[in-house]
C-alpha positions in Angstrom: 111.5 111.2 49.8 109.4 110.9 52.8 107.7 107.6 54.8 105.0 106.9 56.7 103.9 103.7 58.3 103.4 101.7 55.2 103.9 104.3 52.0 107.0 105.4 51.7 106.4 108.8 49.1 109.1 109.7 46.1 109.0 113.5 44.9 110.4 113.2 41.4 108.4 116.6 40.5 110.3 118.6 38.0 112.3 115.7 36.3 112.3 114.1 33.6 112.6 110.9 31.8 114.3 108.4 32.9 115.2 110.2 36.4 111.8 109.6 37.7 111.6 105.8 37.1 115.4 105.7 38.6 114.3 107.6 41.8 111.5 104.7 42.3 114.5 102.1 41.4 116.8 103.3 43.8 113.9 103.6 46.5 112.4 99.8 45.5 115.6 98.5 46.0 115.8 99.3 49.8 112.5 98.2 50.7 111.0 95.3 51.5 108.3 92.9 49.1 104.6 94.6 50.3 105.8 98.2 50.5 104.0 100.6 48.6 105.1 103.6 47.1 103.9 106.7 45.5 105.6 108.4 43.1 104.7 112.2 42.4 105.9 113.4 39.0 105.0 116.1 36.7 106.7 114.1 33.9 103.6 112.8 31.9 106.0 109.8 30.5 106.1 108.2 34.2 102.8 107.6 33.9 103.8 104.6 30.8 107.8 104.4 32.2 107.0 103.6 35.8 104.3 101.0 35.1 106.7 99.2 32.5 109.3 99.4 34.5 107.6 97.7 37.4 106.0 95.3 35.2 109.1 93.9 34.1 110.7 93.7 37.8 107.6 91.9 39.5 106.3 95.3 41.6 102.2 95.6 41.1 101.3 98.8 40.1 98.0 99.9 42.8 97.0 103.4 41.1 97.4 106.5 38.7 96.4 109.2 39.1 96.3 112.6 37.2 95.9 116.0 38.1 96.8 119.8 38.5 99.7 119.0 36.2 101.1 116.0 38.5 101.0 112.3 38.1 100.6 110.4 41.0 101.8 106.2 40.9 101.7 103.8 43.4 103.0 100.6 43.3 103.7 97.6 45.7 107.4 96.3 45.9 106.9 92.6 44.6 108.9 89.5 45.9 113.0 89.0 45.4 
């Protein structure tokens, strides 16, 4: 996991289900509402997990992306 300014980036390359959606978790739950994040998996299931899974906790998903055999997601960490 890495951070710039304002994106704050989650390498969850190589794993698979549910361990990328609990990297983003655990990342979410030390950030503030308005950060983004990008996950980069090579999971294809993040691509439906991750959005689900921030759907039903209130984060706004911003983008997918696919590509080169990785998934990129990046979401906004919604309100308390």
């Amino acid at each position: 996991m890495s951070a710039s300014d304002d994106m704050v980036i989650v390498d969850a390359r190589r794993l698979l289900c549910p361990m990328p959606v609990i990297r983003v978790q655990n990342v979410v739950k030390k950030r503030p509402p308005g950060t983004r994040i990008k996950a980069i998996c090579t999971d294809p299931g993040a691509l439906s997990d991750i959005p689900a899974w921030a759907r039903i906790n209130g984060h706004t998903i911003i983008e997918t992306l696919s590509g080169d055999d990785e998934h990129i997601i990046t979401l906004e960490v919604g309100g308390p």
